[in-house]
C-alpha positions as CSV (number, residue, x, y, z in Angstrom):
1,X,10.8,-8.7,10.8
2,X,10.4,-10.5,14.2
3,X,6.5,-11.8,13.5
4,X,6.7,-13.3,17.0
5,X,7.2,-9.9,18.4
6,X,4.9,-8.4,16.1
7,X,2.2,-11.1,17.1
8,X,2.3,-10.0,20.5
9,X,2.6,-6.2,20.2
10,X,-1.0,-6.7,17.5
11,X,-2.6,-9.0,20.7
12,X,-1.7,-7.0,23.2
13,X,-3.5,-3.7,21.4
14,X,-6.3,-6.0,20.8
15,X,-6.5,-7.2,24.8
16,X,-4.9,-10.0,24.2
17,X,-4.9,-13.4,23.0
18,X,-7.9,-14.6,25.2
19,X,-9.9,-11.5,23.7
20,X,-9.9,-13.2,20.4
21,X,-12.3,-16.3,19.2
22,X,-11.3,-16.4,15.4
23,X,-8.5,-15.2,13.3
24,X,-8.1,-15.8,9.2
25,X,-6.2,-13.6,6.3
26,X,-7.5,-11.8,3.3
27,X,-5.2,-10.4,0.6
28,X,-2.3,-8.1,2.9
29,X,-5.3,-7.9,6.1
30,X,-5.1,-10.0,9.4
31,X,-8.7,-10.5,10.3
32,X,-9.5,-10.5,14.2
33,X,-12.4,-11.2,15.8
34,X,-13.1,-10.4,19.4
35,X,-15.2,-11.2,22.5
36,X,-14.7,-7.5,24.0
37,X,-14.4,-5.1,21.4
38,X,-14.3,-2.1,24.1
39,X,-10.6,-4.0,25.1
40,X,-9.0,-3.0,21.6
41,X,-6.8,0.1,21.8
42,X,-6.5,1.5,18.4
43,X,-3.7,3.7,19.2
44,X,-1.7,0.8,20.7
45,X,-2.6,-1.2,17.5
46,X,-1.3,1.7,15.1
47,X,2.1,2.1,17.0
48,X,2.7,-2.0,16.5
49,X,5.5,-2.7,14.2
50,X,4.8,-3.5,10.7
51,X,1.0,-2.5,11.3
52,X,0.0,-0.3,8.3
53,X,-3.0,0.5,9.4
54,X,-6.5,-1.0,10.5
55,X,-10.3,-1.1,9.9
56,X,-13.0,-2.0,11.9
57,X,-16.0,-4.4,10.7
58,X,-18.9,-5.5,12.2
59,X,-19.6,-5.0,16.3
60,X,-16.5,-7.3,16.9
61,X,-14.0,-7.5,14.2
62,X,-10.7,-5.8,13.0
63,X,-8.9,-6.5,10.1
64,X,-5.0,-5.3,10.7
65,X,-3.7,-3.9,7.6
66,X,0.5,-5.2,6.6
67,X,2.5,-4.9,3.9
68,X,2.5,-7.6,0.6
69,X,4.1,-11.1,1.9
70,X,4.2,-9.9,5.6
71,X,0.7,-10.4,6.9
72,X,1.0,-14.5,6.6
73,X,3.8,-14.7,9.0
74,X,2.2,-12.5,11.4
75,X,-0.9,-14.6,11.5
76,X,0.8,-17.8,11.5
77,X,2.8,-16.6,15.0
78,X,-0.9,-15.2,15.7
79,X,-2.8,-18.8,15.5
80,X,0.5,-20.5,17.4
81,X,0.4,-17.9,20.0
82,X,-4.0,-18.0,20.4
83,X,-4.0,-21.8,19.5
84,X,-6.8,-21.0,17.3
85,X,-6.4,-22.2,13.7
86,X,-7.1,-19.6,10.7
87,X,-11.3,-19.9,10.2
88,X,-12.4,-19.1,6.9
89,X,-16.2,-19.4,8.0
90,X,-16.4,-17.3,10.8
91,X,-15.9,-14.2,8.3
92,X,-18.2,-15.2,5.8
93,X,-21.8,-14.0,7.2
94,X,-22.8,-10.8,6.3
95,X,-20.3,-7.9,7.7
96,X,-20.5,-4.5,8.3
97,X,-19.2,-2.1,5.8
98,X,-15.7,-0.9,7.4
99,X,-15.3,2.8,9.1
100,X,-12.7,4.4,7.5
101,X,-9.2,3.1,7.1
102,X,-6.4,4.7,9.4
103,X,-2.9,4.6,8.2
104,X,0.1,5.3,9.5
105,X,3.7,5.5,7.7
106,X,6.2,3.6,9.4
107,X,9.7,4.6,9.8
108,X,12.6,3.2,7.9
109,X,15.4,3.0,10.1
110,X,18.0,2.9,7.6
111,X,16.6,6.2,6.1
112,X,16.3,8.0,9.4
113,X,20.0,7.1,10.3
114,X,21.5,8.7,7.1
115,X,18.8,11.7,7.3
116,X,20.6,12.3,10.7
117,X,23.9,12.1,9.6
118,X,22.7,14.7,6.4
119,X,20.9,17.1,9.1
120,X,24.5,17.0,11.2
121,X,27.0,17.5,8.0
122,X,24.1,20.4,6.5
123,X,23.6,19.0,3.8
124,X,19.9,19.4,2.7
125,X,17.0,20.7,4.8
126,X,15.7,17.9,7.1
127,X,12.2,16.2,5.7
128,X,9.0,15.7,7.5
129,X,8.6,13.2,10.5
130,X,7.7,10.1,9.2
131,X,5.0,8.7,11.7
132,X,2.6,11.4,11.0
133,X,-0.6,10.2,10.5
134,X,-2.7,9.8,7.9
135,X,-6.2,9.3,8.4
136,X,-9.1,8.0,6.1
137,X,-6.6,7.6,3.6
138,X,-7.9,4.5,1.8
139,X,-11.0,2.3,2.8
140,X,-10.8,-1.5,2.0
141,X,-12.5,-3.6,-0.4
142,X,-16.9,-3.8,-0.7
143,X,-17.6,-7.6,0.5
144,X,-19.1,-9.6,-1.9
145,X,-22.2,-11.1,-1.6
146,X,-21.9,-13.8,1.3
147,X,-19.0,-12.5,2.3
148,X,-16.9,-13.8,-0.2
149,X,-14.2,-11.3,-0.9
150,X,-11.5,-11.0,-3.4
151,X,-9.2,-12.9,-2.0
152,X,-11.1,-15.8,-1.1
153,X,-11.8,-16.6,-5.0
154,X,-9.0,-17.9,-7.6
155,X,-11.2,-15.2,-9.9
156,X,-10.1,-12.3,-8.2
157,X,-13.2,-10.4,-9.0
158,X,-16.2,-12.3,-10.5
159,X,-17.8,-10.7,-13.6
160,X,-21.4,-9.6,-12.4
161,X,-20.0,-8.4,-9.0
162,X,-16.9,-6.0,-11.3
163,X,-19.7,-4.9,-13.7
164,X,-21.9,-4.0,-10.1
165,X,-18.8,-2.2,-8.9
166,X,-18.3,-0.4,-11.8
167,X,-22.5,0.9,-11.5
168,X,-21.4,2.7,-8.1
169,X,-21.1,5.9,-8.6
170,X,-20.9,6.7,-4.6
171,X,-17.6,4.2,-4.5
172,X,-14.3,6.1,-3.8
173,X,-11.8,6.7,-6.7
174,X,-8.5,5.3,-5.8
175,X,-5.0,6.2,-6.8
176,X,-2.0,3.8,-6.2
177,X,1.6,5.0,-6.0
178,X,4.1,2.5,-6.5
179,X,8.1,3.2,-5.9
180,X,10.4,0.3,-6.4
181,X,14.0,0.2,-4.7
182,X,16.2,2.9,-3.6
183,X,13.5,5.5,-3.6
184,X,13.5,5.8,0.0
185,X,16.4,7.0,-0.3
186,X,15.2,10.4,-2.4
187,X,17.6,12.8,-1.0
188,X,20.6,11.0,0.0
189,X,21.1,8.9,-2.9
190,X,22.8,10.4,-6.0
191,X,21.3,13.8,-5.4
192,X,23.2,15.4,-8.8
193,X,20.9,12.9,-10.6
194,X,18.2,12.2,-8.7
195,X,17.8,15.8,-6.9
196,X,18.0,16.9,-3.1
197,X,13.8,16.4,-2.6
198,X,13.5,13.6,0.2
199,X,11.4,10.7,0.3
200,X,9.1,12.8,2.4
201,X,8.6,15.3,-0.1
202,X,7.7,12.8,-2.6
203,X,5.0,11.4,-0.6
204,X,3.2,14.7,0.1
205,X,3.2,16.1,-3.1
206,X,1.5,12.6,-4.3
207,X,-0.8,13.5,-1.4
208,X,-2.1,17.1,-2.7
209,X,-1.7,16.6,-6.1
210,X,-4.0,13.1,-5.8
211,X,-6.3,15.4,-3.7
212,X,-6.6,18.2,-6.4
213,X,-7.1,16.1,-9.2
214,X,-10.2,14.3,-7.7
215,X,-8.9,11.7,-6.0
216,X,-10.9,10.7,-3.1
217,X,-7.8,8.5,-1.9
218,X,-4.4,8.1,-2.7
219,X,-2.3,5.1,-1.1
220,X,1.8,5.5,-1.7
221,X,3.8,1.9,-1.1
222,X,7.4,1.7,-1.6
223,X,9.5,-1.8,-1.4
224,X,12.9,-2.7,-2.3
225,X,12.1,-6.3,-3.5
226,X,10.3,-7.6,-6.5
227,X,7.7,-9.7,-4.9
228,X,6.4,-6.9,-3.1
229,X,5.7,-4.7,-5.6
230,X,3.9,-7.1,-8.0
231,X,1.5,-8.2,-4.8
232,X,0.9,-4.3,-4.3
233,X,-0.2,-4.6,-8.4
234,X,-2.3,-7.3,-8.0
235,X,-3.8,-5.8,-4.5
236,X,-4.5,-3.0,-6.4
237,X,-7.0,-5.3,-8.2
238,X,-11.2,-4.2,-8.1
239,X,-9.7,-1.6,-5.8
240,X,-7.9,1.2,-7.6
241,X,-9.1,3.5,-10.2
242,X,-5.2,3.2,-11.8
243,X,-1.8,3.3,-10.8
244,X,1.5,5.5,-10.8
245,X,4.5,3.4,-10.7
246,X,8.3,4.3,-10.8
247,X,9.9,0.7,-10.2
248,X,13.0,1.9,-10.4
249,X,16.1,-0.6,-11.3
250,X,13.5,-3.3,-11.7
251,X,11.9,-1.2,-15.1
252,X,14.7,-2.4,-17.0
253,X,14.6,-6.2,-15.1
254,X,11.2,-7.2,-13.9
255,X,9.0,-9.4,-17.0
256,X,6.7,-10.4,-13.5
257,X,6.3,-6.7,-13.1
258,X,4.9,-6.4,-16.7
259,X,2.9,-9.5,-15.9
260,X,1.6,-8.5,-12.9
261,X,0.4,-5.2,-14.8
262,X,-1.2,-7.1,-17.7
263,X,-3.0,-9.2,-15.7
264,X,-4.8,-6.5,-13.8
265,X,-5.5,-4.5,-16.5
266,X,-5.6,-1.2,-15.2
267,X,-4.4,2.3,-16.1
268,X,-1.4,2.9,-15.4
269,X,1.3,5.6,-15.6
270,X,5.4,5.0,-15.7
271,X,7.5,7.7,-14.0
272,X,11.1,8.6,-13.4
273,X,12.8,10.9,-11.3
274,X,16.0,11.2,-13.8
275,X,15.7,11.7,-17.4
276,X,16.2,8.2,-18.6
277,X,17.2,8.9,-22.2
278,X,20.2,10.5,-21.0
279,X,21.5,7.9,-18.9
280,X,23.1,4.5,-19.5
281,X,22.3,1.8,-22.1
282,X,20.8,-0.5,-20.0
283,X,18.3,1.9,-18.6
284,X,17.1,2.8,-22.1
285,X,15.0,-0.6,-22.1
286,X,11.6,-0.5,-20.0
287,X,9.1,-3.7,-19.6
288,X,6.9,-2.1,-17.3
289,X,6.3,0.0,-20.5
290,X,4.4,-1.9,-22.2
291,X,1.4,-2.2,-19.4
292,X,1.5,1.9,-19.4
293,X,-0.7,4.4,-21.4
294,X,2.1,7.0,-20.7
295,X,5.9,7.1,-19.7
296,X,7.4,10.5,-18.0
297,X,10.6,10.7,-17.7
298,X,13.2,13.4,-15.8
299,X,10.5,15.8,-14.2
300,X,12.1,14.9,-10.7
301,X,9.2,14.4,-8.1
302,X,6.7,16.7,-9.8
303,X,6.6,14.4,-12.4
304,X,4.2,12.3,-10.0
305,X,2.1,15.4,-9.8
306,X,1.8,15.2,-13.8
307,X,1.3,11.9,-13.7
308,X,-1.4,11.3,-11.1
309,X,-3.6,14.6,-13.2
310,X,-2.7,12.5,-16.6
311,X,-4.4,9.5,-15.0
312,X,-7.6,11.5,-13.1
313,X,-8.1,12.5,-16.7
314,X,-8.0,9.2,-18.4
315,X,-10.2,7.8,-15.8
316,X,-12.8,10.9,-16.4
317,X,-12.2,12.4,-12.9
């Protein structure tokens, strides 16, 4: 990731770095403030690299939506570029409550290349585009009184504000879908184990079965490291009903994984694509396991479908 580059493309869609008078970070959000707001061009700031997605708050701010352990070098090269330090206080009167989220999915390079090469040699059919866009498909966190948000206290969520939360029954029911390394690569890699269904595929048929099982929201993240899948557990955090995770190699690895599930506390459901009780010793063991009120195991992708209607139903959806 080039954050310089990035930097620029996000100024330059917000109209530039003399359009904005404060900048901070919250969680995986840049937050933007702006003398013009009629300057920013959403579409601009979608198409940016690395940009997940963006919500607007107040008359003049933005918050610019990356992925986990991204969003801090972004806003470093921001405040270099603006030569405006990060300002905690100039988000912490009373805000707006955001419009709806828009998210887009960004392209994987490395996937698109070898879905060319499949299209060429005929070896599957070829999967959906994947810029399409996706809108209103989560909304971010309520502020907390004062401002103060989640990530702003070393208690992620403090206990009168979670019980609060928990009284709202207008607040939209979340599902998280995490997929750990090599799932990307659904249709190319080992398709006599893993099946011919593409990435693609996967994500829609989370989409639609999230939608019919009550769902008001369903947010799908995949990552091939570690670090970014245990901040997309904690994210997940006083903002997801539960979560669906396949972590792939890292089940039979990852004791932060199991941490980082523990900590948060919520429901959450283990899938795999394979039937892992067939395969190798090593993939017999599973930490993630242990933070999981159900395991299923060599479904293929509509295994997700199960497991996102096994989780609207322990939730009471």
């Amino acid at each position: 990731m080039d954050r310089q580059q990035i930097a620029e493309e996000v100024l330059a869609a917000v109209g530039g770095k003399d359009n904005v008078t404060a900048n901070d970070i919250c969680m995986t959000r840049l937050r933007l403030l702006t003398s013009d707001p009629s300057l920013v061009n959403t579409e601009q700031l979608s198409s940016a690299r690395g940009v997940l997605g963006f919500v607007k708050r107040g008359a003049n701010g933005i918050e610019v939506v990356f992925g986990p352990g991204k969003v801090e070098a972004v806003h470093e090269a921001i405040a270099s570029i603006t030569g405006i330090d990060s300002d905690e206080d100039a988000f912490s009167g009373p805000m707006a409550q955001p419009a709806p989220l828009h998210v887009h999915i960004t392209p994987n390079p490395l996937r698109d290349a070898a879905l060319s090469q499949s299209e060429e040699d005929g070896s599957f059919e070829p999967a959906a585009e994947a810029t399409d866009s996706v809108d209103e498909l989560i909304s971010l966190l309520h502020e907390l009184p004062a401002g103060d948000d989640i990530a702003d206290s070393p208690d992620p969520l403090p206990a009168d504000d979670l019980a609060e939360a928990e009284d709202d029954s207008d607040a939209p029911t979340r599902v998280l879908v995490i997929n750990g390394p090599n799932i990307n690569m659904l249709g190319i890699r080992e398709p006599d184990i893993y099946g011919h269904d593409t990435y693609q595929t996967l994500l829609r048929t989370c989409q639609e079965a999230a939608t019919d099982a009550g769902f008001d929201d369903c947010t799908c993240f995949q990552s091939n490291h570690e670090g970014d899948l245990i901040d997309a557990i904690q994210d997940a955090y006083g903002s997801y009903a539960g979560i669906v995770i396949n972590p792939g190699a890292y089940t039979h690895t990852s004791i932060a994984l199991l941490d980082a599930a523990k900590a948060v506390g919520l429901p959450i459901v283990e899938v795999h694509i394979s039937k892992l009780e067939d395969r190798e010793d090593f993939r017999q063991v599973s930490y993630i396991r242990a933070a999981c009120f159900e395991t299923i195991s060599g479904e293929g992708i509509e295994g997700y479908r199960r497991a996102i209607f096994d989780l609207a139903a322990h939730v009471g959806l």
